[in-house]
Backbone as numpy.savetxt, mean C-alpha at the origin, in Angstrom:
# Nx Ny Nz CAx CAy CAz Cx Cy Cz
-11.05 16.91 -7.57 -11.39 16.05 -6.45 -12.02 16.93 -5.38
-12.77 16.51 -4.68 -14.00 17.19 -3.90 -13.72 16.72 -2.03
-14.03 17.67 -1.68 -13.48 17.18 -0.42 -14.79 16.08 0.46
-15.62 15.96 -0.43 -16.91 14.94 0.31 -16.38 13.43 -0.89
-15.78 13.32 -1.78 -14.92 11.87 -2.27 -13.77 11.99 -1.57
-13.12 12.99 -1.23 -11.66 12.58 -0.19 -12.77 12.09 1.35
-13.58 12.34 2.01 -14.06 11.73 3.22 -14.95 10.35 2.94
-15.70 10.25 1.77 -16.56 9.03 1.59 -14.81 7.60 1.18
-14.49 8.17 0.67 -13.24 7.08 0.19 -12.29 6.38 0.72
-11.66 7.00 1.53 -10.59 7.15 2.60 -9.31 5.73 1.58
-9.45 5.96 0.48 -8.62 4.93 -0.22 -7.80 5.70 -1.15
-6.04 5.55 -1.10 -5.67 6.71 -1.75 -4.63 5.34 -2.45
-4.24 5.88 -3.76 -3.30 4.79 -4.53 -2.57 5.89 -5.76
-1.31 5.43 -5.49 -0.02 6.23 -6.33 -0.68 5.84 -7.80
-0.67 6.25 -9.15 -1.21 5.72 -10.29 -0.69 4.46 -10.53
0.30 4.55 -10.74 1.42 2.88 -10.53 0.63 2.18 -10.05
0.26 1.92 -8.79 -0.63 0.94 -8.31 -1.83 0.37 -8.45
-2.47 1.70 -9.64 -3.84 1.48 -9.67 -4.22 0.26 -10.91
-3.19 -0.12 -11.53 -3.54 -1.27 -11.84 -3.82 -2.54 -10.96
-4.21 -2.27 -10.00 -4.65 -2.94 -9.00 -6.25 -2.98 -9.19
-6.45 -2.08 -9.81 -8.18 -1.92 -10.42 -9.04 -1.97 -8.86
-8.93 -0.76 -8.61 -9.68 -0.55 -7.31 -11.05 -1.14 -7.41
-12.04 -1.03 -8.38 -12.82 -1.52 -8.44 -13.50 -3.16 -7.86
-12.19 -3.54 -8.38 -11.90 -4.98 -8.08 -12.19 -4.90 -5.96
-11.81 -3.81 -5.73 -12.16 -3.69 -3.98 -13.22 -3.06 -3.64
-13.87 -3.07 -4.32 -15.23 -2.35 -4.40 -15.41 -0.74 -4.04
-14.19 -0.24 -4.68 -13.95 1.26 -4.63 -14.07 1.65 -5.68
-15.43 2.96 -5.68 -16.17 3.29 -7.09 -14.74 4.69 -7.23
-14.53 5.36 -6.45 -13.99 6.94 -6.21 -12.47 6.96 -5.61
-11.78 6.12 -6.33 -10.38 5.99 -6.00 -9.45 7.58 -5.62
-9.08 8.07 -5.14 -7.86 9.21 -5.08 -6.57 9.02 -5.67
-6.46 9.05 -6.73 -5.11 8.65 -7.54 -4.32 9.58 -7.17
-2.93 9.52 -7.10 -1.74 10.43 -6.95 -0.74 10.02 -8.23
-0.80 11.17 -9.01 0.44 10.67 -10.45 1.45 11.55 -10.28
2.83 10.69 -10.18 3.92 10.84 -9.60 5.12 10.00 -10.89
5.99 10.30 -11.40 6.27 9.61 -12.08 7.50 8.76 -11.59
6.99 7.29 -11.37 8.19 5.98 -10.80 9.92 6.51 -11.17
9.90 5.71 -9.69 11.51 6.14 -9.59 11.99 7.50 -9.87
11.19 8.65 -9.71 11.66 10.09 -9.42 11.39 10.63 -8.42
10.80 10.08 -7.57 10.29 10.76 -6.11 11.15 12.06 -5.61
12.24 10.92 -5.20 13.50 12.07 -4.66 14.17 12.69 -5.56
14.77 13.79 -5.53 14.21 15.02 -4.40 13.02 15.76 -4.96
12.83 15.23 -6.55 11.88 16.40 -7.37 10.15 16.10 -6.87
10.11 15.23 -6.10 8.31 15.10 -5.77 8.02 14.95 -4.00
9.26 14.66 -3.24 9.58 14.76 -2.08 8.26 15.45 -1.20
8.55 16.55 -1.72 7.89 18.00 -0.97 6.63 17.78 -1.22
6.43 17.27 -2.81 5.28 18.10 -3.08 4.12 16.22 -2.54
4.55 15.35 -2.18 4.23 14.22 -1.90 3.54 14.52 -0.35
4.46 15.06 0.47 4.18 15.27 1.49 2.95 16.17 1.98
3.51 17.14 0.78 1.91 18.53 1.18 0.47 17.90 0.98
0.72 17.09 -0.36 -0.53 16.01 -0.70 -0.91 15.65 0.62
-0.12 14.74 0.97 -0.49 13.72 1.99 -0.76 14.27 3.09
-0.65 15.68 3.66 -1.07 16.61 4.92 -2.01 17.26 4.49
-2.89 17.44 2.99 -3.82 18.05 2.76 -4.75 17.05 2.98
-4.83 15.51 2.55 -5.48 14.57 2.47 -5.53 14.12 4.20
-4.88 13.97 4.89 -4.48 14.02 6.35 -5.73 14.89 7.25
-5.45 16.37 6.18 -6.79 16.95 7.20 -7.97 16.67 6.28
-7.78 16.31 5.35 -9.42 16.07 4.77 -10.64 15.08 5.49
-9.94 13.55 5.52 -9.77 12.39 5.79 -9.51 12.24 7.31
-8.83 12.77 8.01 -8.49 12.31 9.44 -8.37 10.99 9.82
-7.59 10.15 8.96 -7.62 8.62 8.92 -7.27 8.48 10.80
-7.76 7.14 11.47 -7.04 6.85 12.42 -6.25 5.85 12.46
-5.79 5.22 10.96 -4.93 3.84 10.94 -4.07 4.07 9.56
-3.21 4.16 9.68 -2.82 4.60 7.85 -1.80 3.17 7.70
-1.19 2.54 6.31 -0.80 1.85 6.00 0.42 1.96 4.61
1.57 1.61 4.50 1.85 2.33 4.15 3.13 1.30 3.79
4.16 1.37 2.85 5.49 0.61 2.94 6.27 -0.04 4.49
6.36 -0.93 4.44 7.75 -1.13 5.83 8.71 -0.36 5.53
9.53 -0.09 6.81 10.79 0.36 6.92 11.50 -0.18 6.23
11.51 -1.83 6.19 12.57 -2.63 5.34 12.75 -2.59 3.95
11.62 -1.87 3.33 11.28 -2.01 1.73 12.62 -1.09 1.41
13.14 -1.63 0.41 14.30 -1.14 -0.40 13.75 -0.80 -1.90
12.81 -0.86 -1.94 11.92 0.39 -3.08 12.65 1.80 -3.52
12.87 2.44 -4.05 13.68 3.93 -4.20 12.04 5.00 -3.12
10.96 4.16 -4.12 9.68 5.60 -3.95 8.70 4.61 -2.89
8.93 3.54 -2.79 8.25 2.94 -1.38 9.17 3.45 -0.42
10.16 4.07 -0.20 11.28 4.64 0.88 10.48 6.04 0.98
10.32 6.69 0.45 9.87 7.67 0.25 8.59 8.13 0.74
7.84 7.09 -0.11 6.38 7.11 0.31 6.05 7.00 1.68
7.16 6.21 2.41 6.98 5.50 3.75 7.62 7.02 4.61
8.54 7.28 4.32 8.95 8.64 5.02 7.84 9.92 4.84
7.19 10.16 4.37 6.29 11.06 3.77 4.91 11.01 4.52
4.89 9.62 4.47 3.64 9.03 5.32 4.25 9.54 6.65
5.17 9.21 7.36 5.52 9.22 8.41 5.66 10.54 9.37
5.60 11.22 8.62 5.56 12.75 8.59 4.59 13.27 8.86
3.39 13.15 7.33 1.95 13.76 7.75 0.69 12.97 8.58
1.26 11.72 8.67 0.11 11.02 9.97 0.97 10.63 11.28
1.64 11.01 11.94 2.23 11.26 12.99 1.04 11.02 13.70
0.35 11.61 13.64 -0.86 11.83 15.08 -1.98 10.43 14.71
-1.46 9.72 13.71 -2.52 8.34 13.39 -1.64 6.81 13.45
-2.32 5.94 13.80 -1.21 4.60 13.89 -1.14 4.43 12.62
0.36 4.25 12.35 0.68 3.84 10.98 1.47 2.20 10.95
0.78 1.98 10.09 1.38 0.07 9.92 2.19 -0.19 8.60
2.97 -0.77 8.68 4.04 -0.91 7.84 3.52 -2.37 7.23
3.22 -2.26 5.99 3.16 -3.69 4.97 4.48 -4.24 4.34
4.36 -5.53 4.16 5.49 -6.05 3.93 5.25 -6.35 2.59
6.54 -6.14 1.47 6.20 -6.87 0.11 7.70 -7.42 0.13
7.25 -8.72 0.22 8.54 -9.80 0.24 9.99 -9.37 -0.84
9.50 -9.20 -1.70 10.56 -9.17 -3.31 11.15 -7.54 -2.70
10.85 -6.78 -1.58 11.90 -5.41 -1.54 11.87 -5.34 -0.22
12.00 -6.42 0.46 12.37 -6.09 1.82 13.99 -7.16 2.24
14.60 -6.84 2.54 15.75 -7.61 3.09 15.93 -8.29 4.75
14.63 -7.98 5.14 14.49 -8.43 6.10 13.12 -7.83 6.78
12.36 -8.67 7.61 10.87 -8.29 8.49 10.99 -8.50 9.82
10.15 -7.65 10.29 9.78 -7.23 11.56 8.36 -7.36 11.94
7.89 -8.46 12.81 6.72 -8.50 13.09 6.13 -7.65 14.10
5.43 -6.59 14.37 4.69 -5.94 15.19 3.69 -6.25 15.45
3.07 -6.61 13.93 1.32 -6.31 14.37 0.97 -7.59 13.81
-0.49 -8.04 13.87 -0.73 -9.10 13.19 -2.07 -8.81 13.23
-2.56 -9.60 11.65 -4.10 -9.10 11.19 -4.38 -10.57 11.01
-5.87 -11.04 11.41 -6.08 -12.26 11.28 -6.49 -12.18 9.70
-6.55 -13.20 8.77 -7.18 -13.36 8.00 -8.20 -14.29 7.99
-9.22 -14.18 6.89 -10.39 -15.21 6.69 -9.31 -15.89 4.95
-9.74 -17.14 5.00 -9.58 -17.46 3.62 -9.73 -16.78 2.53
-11.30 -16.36 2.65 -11.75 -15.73 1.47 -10.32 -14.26 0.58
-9.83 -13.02 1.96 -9.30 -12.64 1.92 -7.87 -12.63 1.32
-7.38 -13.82 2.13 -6.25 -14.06 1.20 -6.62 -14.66 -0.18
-7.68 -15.17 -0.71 -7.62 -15.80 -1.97 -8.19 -14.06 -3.00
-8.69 -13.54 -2.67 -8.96 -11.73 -2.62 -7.39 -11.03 -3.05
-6.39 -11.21 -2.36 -5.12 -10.73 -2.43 -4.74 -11.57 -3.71
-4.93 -12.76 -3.31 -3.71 -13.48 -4.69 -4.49 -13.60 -5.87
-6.11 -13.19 -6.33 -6.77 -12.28 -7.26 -6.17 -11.21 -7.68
-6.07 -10.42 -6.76 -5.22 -8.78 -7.12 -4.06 -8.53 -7.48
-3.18 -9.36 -7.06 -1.92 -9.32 -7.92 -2.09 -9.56 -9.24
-3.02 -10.83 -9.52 -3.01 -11.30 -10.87 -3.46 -10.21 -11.62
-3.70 -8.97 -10.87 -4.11 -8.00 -11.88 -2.84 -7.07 -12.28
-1.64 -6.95 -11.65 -0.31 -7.28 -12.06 0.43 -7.81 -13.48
-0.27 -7.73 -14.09 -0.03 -8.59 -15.57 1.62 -8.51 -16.18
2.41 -7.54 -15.87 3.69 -7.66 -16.54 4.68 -8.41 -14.95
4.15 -9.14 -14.18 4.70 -9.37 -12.84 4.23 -10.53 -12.80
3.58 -11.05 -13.42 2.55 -12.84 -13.23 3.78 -13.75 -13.42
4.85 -13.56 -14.10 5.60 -14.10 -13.92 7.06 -14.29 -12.78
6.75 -13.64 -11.88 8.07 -13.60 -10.86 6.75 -14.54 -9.90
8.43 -15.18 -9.31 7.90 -16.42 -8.29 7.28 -15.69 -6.80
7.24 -14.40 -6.79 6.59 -14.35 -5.30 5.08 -13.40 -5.66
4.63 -13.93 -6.83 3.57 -13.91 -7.45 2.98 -15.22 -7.50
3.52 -16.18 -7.10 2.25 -17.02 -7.42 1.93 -17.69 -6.22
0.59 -18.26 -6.50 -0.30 -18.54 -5.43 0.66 -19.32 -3.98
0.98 -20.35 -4.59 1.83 -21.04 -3.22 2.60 -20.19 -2.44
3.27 -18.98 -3.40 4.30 -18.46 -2.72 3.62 -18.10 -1.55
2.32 -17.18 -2.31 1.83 -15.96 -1.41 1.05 -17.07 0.24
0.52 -18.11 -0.22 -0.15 -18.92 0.66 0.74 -19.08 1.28
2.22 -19.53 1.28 2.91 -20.09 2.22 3.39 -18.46 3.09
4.06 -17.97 2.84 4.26 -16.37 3.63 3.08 -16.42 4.08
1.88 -16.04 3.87 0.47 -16.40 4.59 0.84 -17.71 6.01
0.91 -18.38 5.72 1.04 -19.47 7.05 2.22 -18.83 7.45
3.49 -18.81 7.29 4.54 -18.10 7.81 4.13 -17.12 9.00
3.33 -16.41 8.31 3.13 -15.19 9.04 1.62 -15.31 10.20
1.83 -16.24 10.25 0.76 -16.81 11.09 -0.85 -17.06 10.21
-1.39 -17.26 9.14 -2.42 -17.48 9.31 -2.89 -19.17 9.10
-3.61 -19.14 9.50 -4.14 -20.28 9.84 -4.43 -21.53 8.42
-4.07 -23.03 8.51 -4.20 -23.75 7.40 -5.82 -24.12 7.08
């Protein structure tokens, strides 16, 4: 990886996630991080963090995004502490994923366009061993959508 695709990209995704098919977001030059699920702590801890302060000065993001506090994830806990660490000096926003949070906290709020949210509940469906849990499907995600303020 080249440090002119870490500045053209500014899009970084754990491998786990990348079945999300970046492409699908019109990201040719994804930054994958392979980490193997549910081992974070303590054996990738460190080495998560140095990543993320090397990429930190590559990148100089000024908005990073990242797990909520509330996520009860083992390696979204992690990820979110890690983050929290090497972008200190950047606003960091906490995303909510309903199915591992036990509770939310509204801070911030992002308007959406339609198009967008119908964009999101595309991308899950790229989720294929998960199409079946109920906060996968469309109504769910539409209604948390109005919940959370966006517009009918």
């Amino acid at each position: 990886m080249n440090s002119q695709s870490l500045r053209s990209t500014r899009k970084i995704f754990f491998a786990e996630k990348s079945k999300l098919r970046p492409k699908f977001w019109g990201i040719d030059d994804p930054i994958l991080l392979e980490y193997e699920v549910r081992k974070f702590p303590p054996q990738y801890r460190q080495q998560i963090l140095d990543t993320l302060i090397e990429l930190r000065n590559e990148i100089k993001p000024v908005t990073v995004f990242t797990p909520s506090s509330f996520d009860t994830h083992q390696d979204h806990k992690i990820t979110r502490e890690e983050t929290l660490r090497a972008f200190k000096q950047s606003t960091i926003l906490g995303y909510e994923q309903p199915w591992n949070n036990i509770t939310f906290n509204a801070l911030a709020f992002v308007s959406l366009k339609e198009e967008y949210l119908q964009m999101k509940i595309d991308a899950l469906g790229c989720y294929e061993t998960q199409n079946d849990r109920s906060y996968f499907d469309c109504d769910f995600i539409r209604g948390l959508a109005l919940t959370r303020g966006h517009p009918d």
